[in-house]
C-alpha positions as CSV (number, residue, x, y, z in Angstrom):
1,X,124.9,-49.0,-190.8
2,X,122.7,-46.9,-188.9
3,X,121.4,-49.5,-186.8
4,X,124.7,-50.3,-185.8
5,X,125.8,-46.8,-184.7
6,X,122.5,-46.5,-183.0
7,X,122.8,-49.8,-180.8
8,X,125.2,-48.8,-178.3
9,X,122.6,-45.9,-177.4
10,X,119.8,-48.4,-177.6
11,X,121.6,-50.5,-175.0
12,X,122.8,-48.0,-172.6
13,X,119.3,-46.4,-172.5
14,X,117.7,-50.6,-171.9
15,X,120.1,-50.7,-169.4
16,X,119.4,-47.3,-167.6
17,X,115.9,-47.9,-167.5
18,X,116.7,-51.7,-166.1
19,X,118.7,-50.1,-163.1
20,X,115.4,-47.5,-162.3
21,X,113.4,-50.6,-162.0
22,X,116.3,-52.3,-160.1
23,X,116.3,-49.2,-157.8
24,X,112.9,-49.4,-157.1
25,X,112.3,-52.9,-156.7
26,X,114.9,-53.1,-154.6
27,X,114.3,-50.2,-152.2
28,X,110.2,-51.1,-152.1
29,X,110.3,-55.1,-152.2
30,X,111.6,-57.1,-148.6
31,X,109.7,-58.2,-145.5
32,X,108.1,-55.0,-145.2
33,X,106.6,-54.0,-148.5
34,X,106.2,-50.2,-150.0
35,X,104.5,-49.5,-152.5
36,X,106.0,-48.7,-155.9
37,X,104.1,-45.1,-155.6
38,X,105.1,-44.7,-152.3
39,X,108.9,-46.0,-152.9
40,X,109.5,-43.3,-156.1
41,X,107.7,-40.1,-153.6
42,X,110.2,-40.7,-150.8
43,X,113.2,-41.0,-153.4
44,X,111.8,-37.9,-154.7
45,X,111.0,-36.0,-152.0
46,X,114.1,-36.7,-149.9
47,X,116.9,-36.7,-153.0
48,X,115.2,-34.3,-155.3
49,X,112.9,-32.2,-152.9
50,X,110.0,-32.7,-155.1
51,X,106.6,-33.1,-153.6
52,X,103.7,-34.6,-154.6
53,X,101.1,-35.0,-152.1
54,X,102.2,-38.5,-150.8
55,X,102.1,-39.6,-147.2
56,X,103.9,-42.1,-145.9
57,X,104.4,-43.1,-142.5
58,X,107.8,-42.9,-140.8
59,X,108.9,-46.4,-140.7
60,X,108.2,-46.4,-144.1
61,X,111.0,-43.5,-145.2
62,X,113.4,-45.0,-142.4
63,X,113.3,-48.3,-144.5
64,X,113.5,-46.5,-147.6
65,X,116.2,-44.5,-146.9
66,X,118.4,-45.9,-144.2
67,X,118.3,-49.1,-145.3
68,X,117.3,-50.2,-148.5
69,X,118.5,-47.5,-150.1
70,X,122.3,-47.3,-149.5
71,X,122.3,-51.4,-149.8
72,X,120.9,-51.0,-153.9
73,X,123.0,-48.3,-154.6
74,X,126.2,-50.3,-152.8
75,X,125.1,-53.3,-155.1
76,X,124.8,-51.0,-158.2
77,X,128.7,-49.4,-157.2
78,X,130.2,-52.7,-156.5
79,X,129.0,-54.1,-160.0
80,X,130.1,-51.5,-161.6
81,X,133.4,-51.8,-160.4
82,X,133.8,-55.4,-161.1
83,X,132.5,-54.9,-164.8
84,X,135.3,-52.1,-165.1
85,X,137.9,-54.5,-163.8
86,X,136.8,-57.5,-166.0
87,X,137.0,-55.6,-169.2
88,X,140.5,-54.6,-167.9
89,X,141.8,-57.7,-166.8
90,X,140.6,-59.2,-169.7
91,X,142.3,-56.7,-172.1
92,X,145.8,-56.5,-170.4
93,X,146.0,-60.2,-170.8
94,X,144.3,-60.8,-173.5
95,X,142.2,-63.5,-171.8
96,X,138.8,-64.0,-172.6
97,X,138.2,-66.0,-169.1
98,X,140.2,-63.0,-167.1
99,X,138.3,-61.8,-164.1
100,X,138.7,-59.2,-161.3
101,X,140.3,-61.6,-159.5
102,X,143.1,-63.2,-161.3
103,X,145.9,-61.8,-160.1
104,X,145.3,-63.2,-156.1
105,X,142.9,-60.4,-155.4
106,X,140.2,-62.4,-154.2
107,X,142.8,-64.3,-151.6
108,X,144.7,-61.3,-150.9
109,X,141.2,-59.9,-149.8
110,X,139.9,-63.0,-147.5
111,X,142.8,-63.7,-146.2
112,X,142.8,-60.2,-145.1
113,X,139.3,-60.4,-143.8
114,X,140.3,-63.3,-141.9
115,X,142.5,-62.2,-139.7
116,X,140.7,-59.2,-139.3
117,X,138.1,-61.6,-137.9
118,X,140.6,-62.7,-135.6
119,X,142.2,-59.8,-134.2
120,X,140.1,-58.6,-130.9
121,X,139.8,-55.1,-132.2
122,X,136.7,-53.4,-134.2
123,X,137.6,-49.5,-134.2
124,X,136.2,-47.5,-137.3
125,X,137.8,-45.3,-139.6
126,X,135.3,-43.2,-141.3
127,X,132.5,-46.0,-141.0
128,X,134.9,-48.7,-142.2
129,X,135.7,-51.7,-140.0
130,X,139.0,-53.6,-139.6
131,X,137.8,-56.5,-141.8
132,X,137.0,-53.8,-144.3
133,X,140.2,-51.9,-144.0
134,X,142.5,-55.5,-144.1
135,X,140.4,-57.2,-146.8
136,X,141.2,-53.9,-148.8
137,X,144.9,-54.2,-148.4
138,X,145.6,-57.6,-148.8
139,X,143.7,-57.2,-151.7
140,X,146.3,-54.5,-153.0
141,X,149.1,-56.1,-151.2
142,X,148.5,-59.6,-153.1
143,X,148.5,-58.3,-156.6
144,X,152.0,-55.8,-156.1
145,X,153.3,-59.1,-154.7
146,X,152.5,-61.2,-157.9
147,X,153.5,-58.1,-159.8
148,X,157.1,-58.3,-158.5
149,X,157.6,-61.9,-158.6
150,X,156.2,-62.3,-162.2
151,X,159.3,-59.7,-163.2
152,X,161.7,-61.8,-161.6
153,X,160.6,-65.1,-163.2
154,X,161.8,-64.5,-166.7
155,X,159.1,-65.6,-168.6
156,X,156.7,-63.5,-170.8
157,X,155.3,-60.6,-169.0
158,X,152.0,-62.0,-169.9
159,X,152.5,-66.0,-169.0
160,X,154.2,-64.6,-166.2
161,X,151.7,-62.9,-164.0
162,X,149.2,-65.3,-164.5
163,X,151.0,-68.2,-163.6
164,X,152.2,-66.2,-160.5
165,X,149.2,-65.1,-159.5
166,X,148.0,-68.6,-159.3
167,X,151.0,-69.6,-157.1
168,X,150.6,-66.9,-154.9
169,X,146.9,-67.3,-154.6
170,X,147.3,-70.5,-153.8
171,X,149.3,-69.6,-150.8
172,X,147.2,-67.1,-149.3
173,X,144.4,-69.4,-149.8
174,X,146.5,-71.6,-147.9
175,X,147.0,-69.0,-145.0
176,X,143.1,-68.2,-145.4
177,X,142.6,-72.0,-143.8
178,X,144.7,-72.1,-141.2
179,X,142.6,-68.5,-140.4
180,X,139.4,-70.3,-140.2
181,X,140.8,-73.4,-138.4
182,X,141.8,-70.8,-135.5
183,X,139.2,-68.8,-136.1
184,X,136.4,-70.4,-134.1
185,X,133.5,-68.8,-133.6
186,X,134.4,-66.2,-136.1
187,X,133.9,-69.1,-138.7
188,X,130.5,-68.2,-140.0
189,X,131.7,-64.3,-140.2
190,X,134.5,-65.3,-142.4
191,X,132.6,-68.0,-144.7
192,X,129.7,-64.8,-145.1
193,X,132.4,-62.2,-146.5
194,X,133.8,-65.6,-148.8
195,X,130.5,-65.8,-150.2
196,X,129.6,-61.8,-150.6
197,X,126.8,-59.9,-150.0
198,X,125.5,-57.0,-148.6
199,X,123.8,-56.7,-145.4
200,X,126.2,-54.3,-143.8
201,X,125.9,-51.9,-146.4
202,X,125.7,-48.7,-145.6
203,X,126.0,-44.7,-146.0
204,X,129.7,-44.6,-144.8
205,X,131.1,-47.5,-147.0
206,X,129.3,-46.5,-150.2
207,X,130.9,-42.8,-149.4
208,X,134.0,-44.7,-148.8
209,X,134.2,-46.8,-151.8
210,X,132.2,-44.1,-154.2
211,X,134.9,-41.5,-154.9
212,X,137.9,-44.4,-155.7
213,X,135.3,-47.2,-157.9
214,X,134.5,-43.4,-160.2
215,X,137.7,-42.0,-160.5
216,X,139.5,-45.2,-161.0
217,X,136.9,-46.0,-163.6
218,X,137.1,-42.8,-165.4
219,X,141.2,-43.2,-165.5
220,X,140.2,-46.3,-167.0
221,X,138.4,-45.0,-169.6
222,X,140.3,-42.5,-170.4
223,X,143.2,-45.0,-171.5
224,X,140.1,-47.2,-173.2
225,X,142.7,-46.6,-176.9
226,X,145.3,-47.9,-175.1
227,X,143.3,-51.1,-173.9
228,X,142.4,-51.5,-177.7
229,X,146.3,-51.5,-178.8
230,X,146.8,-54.1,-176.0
231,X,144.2,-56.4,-177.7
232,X,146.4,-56.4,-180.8
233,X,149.1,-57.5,-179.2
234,X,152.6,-56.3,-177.7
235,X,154.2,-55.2,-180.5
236,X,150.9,-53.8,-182.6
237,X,150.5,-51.4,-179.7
238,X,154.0,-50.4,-179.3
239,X,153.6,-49.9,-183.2
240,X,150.7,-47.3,-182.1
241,X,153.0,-45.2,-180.0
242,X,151.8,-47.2,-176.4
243,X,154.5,-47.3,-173.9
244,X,153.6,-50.9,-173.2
245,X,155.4,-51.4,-169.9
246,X,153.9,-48.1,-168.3
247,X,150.5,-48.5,-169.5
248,X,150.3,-52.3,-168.4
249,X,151.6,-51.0,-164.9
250,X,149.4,-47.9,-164.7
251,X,146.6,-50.3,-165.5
252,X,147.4,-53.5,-163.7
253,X,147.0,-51.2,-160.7
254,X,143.5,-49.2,-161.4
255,X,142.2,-52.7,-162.6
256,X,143.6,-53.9,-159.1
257,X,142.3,-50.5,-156.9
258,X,139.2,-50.7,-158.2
259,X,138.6,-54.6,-157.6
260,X,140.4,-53.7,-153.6
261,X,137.5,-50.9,-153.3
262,X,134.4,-53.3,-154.0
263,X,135.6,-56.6,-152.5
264,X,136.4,-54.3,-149.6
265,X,132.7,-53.9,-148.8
266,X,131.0,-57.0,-150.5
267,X,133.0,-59.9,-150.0
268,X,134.5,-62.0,-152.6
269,X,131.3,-62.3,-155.5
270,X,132.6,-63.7,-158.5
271,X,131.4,-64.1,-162.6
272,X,130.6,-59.9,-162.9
273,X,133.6,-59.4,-164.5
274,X,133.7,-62.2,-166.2
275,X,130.0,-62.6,-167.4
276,X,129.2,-58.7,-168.2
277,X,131.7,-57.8,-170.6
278,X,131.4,-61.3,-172.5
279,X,127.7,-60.1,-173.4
280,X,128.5,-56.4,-174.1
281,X,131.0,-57.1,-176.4
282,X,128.7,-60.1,-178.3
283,X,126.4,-56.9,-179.0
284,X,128.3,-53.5,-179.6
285,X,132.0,-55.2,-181.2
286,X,135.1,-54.9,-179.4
287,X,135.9,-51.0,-178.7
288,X,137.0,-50.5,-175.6
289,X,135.1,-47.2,-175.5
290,X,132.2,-48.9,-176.2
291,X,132.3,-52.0,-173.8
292,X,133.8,-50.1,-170.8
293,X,131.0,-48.0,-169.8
294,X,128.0,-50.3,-171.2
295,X,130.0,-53.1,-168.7
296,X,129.8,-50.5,-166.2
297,X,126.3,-49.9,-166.4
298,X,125.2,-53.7,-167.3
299,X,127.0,-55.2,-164.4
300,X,125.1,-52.5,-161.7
301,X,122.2,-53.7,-163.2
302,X,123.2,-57.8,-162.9
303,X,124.3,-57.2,-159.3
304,X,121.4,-55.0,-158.7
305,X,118.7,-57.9,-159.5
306,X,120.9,-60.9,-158.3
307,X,121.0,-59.5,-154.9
308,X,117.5,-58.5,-155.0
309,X,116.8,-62.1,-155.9
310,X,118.9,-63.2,-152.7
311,X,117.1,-61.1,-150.2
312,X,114.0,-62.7,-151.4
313,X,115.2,-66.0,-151.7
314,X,115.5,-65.5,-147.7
315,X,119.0,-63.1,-148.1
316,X,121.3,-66.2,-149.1
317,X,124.4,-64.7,-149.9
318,X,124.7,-62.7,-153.5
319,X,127.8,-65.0,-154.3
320,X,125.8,-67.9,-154.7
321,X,123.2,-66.1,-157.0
322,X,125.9,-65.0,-159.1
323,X,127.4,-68.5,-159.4
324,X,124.0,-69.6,-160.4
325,X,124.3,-67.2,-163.0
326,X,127.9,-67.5,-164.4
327,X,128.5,-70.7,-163.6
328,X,126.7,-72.0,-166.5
329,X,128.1,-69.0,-168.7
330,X,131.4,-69.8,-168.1
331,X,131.2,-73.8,-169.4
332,X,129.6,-72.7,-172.4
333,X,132.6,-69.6,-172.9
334,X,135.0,-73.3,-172.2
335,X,133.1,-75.1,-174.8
336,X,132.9,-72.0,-177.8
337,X,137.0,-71.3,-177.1
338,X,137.2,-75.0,-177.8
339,X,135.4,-75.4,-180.5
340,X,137.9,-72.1,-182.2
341,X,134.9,-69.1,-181.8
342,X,136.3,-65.4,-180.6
343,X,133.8,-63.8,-178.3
């Protein structure tokens, strides 16, 4: 019994100490190699004002720094926030194979994108671009749409939404290829954001992103018993004192900021959310409180060492890493639900 109790912290600590390694893998390893040693005395000496004698040149600290630096800890923030919007997603619906984007998120954000691709304007608003700013509300903009058309549909709330969210995605991804058929040579800027990744990362989108991917999270959290209730079913949680309808909204809409706030700067990368929380729950149960913030931690880690392995893979796009990854997950997820096994 107390193995059981002590797992969680087991996990959580394996994890922590994975994303230190992530960090420093991932600021030190690229074409131009630091040093482990040298890595962890620029991190300290320039976050924590500790010094221990190191020298470094430079280049070396620019790399560090301006670079590397805000592109690990952008990977770490947008797997986080897809982790937090699986376990969500997959709550509210009670879908095991529900990810951050099944409510038309992802085409709400590309389609977005794309015609911020092709509209001749590229003005900033604190650091954020227009293809930032539009995949960000179409992201939004698709998932209040598919929200007020599943109400009018008369079916269940639940069958509902996904079955409009299919339809609606559908049509934007429509509108996403007529996009690329005009958009010419903006082609290959619009198939990069499809396939995520991170080489525009930077200070000013991780401040950006940062304060809405934590708060939303923690508001997540925070209703982590009412996630629980909604796992039992409809009437099981109204029998706990939920206000179903509001707490589905209030959620359906954190679960929908949050995924807005990381596609927004990574491009569409698919299988976190649906991967992480699978795993966390196989080893710490199904409590909510439990598999929110292990998810959280688990998928900065996956994201973390998937786009470490695409920069050295020649900096292919993350997306496809994570395909590699989930792909293969998700047929054998298919095959157990068929065969009758809960995850």
């Amino acid at each position: 019994m107390g193995t059981r109790r002590q797992r969680p912290i087991i996990i959580g600590a394996a994890i922590m100490v994975a994303l230190l390694v992530a960090l420093v893998l991932g600021v030190g390893m690229g074409t131009v190699g630091i040093a482990p040693s040298d890595t962890m005395a620029i991190l300290a000496h320039r976050l924590l004002g500790l010094d221990f004698g190191a020298h470094w040149s430079p280049a070396a600290e620019t790399i560090v720094m301006d670079l590397r630096l805000p592109r690990v800890l952008t990977t770490m923030l947008v797997g986080m926030a897809l982790a937090v919007a699986g376990v969500t997603f997959q709550g509210l619906l009670r879908n095991p194979l529900a990810d951050p984007y099944v409510l038309g998120t992802a085409s709400g954000a590309a389609l977005g994108a794309a015609i911020a691709v092709l509209i001749p304007v590229r003005s900033l608003v604190l650091g954020f671009g227009l293809v930032n700013g539009l995949a960000f509300v179409g992201a939004l903009a698709s998932v209040v749409v598919v929200y007020r058309l599943a109400r009018l549909s008369g079916l269940a709330p639940l069958t509902g939404l996904l079955l409009t969210g299919y339809a609606v995605g559908s049509l934007l991804a429509a509108g996403l290829a007529m996009a690329m058929y005009l958009s010419g040579a903006g082609l290959r800027q619009i198939v990069g954001y499809l396939l995520g990744g991170f080489a525009n990362a930077s200070w000013e989108h991780l401040a950006g992103a940062l304060p809405i991917v934590l708060i939303t999270s923690v508001l997540i959290l925070l209703r982590a018993r009412t996630l629980d209730g909604l796992l039992l079913g409809e009437e099981a949680a109204a029998h706990l004192g939920i206000d179903v309808r509001r707490e589905r909204r209030i959620l359906l809409a954190l679960a929908s900021l949050v995924t807005a706030a990381a596609v927004a700067i990574s491009g569409l990368i698919g299988f976190v959310g649906l991967v992480v929380p699978h795993v966390v729950r196989l080893l710490v149960g199904p409590s909510t409180r439990l598999v929110l913030p292990l998810s959280a931690l688990g998928g900065a880690a996956l994201l973390a060492y998937a786009d470490l392995a695409a920069r050295l893979a020649g900096d292919i796009p993350v997306g496809v890493v994570t395909a590699l990854i989930g792909a293969p997950f998700f047929i054998i997820v298919l095959r157990r639900a068929r065969a009758g096994y809960e995850l």
